[in-house]
C-alpha positions in Angstrom: 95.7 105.4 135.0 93.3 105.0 132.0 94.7 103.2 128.8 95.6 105.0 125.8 94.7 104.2 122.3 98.2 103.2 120.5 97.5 104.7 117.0 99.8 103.6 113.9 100.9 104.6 110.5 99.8 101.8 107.8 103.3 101.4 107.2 103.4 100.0 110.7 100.2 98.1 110.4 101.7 96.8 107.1 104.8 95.7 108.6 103.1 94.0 111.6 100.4 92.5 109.0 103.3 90.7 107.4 104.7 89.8 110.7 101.5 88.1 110.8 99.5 90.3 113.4 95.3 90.3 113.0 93.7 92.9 111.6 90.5 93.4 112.9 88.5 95.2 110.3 85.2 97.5 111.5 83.5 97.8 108.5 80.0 96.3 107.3 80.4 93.1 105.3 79.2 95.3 102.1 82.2 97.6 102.4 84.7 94.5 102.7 83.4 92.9 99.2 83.9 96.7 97.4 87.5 96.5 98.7 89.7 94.9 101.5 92.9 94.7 102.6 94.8 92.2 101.3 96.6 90.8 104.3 96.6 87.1 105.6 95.3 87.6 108.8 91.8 89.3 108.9 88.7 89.1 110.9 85.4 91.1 110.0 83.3 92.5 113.2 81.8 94.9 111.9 81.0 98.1 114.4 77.6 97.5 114.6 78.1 93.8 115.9 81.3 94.3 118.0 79.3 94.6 121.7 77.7 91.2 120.4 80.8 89.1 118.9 84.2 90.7 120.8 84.7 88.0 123.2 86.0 85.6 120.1 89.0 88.0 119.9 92.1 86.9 121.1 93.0 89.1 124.3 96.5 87.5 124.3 97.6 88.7 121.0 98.1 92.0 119.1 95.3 93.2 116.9 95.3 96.1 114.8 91.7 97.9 114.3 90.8 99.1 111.2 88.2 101.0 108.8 87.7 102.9 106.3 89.0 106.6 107.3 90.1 105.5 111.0 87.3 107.0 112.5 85.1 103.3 113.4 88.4 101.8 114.3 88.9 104.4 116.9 85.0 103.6 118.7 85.9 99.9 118.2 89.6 100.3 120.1 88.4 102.4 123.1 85.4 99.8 123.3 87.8 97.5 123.2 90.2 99.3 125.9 87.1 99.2 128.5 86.8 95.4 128.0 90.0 94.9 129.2 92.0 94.4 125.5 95.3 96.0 125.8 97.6 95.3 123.1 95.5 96.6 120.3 96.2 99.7 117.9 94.2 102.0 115.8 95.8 102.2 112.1 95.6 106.4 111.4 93.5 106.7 107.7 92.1 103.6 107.2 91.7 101.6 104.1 92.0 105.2 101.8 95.1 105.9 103.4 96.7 102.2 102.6 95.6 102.6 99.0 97.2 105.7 99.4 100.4 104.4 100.1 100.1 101.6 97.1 99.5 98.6 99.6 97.7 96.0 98.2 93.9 95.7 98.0 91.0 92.7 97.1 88.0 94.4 95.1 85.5 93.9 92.9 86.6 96.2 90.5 
């Protein structure tokens, strides 16, 4: 039986972000210094580098993928699936949908 991707709400991923769960965020390092989520526990991999830099994630703890719109976060969890992560999620809506919801942010602005 193949693994499915486990998507949540960014309520969720907030909860679980204050529960102290990683996020893992997919986005190129020029997109994190416009604006980032402002949670304790983030890593950068950005999609472009993940095939080179995913065996320093933790494959005994929950991550939480995320991006911009929830579209990268979704390649990087089912290339994540296929290297044998399974307790990862995809947070739906990305960063645009947390701002959305008023969670907080770092930017430049």
């Amino acid at each position: 039986m193949k693994n499915e991707i486990k998507e949540i709400s960014v309520q969720t991923a907030k909860e679980k972000a204050m529960a102290g769960v990683m996020f893992v965020d997919v986005r190129e390092e020029d997109e994190l210094r416009e604006i980032s989520y402002a949670v304790s526990n983030l890593i950068n991999i950005p999609l472009s580098q993940l095939k080179e830099r995913f065996s320093g994630l933790p494959k005994d703890q929950e991550l939480i993928l995320v991006c911009r719109r929830g579209r990268r976060s979704l390649i990087a969890s089912e290339f994540l699936l296929s290297q044998g992560f399974s307790n990862i999620s995809n947070m739906r809506g990305g960063i645009l949908e947390w701002i959305d919801a008023g969670f907080p942010v770092n930017s430049e602005n």
